[in-house]
C-alpha positions as CSV (number, residue, x, y, z in Angstrom):
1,X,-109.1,21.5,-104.4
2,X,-112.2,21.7,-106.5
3,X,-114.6,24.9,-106.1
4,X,-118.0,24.7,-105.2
5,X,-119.6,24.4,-107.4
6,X,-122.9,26.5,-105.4
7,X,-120.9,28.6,-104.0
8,X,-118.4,29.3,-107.5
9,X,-121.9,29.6,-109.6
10,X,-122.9,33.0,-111.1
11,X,-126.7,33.2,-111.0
12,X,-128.2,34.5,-114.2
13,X,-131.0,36.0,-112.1
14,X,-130.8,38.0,-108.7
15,X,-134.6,38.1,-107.0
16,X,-134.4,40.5,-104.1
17,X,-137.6,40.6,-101.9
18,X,-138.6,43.8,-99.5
19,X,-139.6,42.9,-96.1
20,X,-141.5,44.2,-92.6
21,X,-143.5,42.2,-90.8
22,X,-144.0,38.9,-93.4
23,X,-144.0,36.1,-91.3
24,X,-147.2,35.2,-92.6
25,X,-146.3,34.8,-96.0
26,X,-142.4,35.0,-96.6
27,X,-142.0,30.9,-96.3
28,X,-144.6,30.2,-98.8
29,X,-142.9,32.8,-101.6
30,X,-139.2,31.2,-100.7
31,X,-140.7,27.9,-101.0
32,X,-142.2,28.9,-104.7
33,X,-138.7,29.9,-105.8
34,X,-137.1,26.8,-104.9
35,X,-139.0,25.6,-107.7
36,X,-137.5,28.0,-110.4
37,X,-134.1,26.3,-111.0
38,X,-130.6,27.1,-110.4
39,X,-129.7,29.6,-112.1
40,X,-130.6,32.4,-109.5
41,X,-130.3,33.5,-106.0
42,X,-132.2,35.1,-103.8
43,X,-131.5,38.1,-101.5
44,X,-134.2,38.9,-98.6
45,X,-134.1,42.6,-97.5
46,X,-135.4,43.3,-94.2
47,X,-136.3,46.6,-92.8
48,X,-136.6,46.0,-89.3
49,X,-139.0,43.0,-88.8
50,X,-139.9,42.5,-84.9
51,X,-141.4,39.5,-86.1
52,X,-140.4,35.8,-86.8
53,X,-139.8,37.2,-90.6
54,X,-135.8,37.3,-90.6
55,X,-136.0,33.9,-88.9
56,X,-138.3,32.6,-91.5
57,X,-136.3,34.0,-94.6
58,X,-132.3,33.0,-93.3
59,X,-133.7,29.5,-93.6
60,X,-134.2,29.4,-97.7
61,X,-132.2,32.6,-98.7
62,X,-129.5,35.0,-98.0
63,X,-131.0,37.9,-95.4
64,X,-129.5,41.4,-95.5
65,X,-130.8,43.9,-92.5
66,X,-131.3,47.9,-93.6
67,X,-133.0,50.9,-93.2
68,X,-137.3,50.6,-93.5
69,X,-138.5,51.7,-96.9
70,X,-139.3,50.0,-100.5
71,X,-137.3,51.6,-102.8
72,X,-133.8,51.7,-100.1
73,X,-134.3,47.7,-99.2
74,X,-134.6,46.9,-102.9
75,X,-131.6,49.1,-104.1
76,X,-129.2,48.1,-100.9
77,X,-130.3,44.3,-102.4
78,X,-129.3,45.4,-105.5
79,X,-125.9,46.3,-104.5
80,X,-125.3,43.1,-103.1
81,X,-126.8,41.2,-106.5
82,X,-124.6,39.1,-108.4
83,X,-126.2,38.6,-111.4
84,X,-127.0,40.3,-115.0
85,X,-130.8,40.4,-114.4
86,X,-132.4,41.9,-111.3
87,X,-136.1,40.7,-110.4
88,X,-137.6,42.7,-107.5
89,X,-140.7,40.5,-105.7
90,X,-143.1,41.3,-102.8
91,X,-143.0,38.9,-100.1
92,X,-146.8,38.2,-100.5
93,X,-146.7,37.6,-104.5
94,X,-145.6,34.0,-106.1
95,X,-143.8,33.4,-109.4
96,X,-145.4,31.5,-111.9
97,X,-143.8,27.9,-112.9
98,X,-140.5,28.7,-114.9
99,X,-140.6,32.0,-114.5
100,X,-137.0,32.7,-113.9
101,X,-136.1,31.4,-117.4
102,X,-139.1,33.1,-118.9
103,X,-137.5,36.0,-118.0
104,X,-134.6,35.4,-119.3
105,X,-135.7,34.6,-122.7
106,X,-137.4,38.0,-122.3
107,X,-134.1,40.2,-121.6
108,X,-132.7,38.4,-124.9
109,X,-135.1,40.2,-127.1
110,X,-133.4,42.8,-129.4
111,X,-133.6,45.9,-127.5
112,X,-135.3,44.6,-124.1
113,X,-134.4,46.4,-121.1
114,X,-136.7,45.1,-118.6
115,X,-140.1,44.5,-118.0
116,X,-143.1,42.4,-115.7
117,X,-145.3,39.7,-115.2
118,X,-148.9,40.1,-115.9
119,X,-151.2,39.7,-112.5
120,X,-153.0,37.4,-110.6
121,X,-155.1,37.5,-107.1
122,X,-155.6,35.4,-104.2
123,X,-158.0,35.1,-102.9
124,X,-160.0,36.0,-106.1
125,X,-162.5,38.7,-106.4
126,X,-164.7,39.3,-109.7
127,X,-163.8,43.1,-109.4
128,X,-160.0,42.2,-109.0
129,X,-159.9,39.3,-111.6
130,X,-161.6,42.4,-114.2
131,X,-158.5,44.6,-113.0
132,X,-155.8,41.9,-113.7
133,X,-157.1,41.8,-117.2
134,X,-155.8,44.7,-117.9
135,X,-152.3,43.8,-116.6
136,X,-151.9,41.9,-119.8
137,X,-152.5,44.7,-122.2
138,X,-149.6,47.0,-123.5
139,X,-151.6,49.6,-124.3
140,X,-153.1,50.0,-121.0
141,X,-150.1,49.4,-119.1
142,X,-150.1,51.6,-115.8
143,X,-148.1,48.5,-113.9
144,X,-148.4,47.5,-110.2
145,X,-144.6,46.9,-107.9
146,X,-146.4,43.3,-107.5
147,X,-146.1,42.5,-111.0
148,X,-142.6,41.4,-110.5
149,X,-140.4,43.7,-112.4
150,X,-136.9,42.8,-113.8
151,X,-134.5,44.7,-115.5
152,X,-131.0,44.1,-116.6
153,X,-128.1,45.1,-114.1
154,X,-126.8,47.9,-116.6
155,X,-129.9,48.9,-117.0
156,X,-131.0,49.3,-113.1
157,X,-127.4,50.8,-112.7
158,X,-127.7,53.3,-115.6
159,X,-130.7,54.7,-114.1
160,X,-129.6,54.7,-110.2
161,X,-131.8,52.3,-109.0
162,X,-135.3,53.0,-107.2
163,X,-135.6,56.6,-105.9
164,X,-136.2,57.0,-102.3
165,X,-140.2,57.6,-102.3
166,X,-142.2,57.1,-99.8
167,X,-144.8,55.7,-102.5
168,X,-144.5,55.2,-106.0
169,X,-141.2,54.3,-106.3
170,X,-142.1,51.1,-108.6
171,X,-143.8,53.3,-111.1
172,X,-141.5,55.9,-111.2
173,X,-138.8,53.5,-111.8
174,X,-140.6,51.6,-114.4
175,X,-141.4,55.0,-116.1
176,X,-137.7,55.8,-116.5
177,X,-137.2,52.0,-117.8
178,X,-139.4,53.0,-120.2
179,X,-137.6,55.7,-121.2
180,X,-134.7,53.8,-121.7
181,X,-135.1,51.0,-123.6
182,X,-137.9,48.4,-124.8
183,X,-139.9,46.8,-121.8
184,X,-142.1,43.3,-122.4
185,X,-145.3,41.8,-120.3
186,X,-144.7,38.2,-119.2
187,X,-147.9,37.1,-119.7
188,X,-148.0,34.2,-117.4
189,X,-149.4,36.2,-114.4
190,X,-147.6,36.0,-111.0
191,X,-149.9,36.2,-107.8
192,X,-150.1,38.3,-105.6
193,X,-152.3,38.1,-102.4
194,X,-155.5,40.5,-102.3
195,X,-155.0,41.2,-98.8
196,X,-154.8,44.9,-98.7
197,X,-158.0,45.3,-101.1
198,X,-159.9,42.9,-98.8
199,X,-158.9,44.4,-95.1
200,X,-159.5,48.2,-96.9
201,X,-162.6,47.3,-99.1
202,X,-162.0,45.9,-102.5
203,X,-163.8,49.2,-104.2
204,X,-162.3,51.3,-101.7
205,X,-159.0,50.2,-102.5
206,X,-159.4,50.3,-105.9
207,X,-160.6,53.9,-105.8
208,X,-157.7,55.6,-103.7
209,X,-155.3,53.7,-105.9
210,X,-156.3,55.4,-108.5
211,X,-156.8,59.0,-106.9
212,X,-152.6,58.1,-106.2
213,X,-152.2,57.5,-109.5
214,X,-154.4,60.5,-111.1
215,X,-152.3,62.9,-108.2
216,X,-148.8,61.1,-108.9
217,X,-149.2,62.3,-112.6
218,X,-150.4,66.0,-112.1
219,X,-146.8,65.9,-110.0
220,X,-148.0,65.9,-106.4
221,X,-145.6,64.7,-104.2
222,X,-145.3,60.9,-103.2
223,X,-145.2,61.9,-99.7
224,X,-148.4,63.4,-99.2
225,X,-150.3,59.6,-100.1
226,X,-148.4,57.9,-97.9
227,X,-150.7,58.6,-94.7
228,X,-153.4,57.7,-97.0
229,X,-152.2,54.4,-98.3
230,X,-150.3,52.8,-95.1
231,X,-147.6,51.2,-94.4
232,X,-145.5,49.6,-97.6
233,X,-143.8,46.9,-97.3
């Protein structure tokens, strides 16, 4: 008897999504992705939704149920992950068209480890469409988690994944990629929704991102901003 041929397939590109509490927007990111070929699969994370999230997600993906936390949800997805290329995504940020195999035209660059998209917001804001400019630049690079990042398999596994941060985890990791190998900028932006900056105060926002930021590189512990930024999800 013939395999199937879905279920005998190796993707070429595992996307693993966080979640907690994303009823709201989790169908409208698992919609997008149906849109990005076949040659990936998709792993949802949960990290104890009371919500209708896990119902949502179990409809369009694969749905794995773990302890709450960023950086634990995206490397217990990663353990399940199939294929060479692993591409962590918020559940409130969309993939721009032909993303998938942008990326992995981008992993077949000499000496590319990894890398991220460039960024997008919705709904606009003239301050936030100034700070996505800067999302494009290499020079500037200081990226955000919702940028999308990939990274090959090896890569993720040569590093041990995310570490367990309250906070910060996506930079830190994307520090180390760094470190180990070349990273590129997609610059096709993916979008990401502006809700935090709006409920908080788009300047606001903006201002105790960067005090995180400014504090995360004098070596201040992750911990002590996570009162002050909320709950991540």
């Amino acid at each position: 008897m013939a395999k199937d041929n879905a279920a005998s397939r190796i993707p070429k590109v595992s996307i693993i999504i966080p979640t907690l509490q994303e009823e709201n927007t989790i169908e409208k990111t698992l919609l997008n992705l149906r849109k990005q070929g076949n040659s990936h699969e998709v792993t949802v994370v949960d990290g104890g939704s009371t919500d209708s999230t896990v119902d949502i997600a179990s409809r369009y993906a694969r749905v794995i149920k773990g302890p709450p936390g960023r950086a634990r949800q995206m490397n217990l997805g990663a353990s399940h992950a199939r294929g060479k290329i692993l591409l962590f995504l918020h559940a409130d940020t969309i993939l721009p068209e032909g993303a998938v195999d942008k990326v992995c035209k981008a992993i077949q660059r000499p000496g590319i480890v990894g890398g991220c998209f460039s960024l997008a917001f919705d709904p606009p804001h003239s301050f936030l469409c100034f700070i996505s400019l800067f999302t494009h630049l290499h020079w500037w690079w200081v990226p955000y988690g919702d940028q999308a990042f990939f990274a090959t398999a090896e890569a993720f596994n040569t590093l041990g994944g995310y570490r367990d941060l309250a906070i910060m985890e996506d930079m830190e990791f994307f520090k180390r990629l760094k470190n180990l190998g070349k990273v590129c900028i997609i610059q096709d932006p993916v979008i990401t929704s502006s809700r935090r900056f709006l409920k908080k105060g788009v300047y606001r926002q903006t201002l105790l991102n960067l005090l995180i930021y400014l504090g995360y590189l004098c070596g201040l512990k992750a911990d002590r901003f996570k009162k002050w930024y909320g709950t991540v999800r």
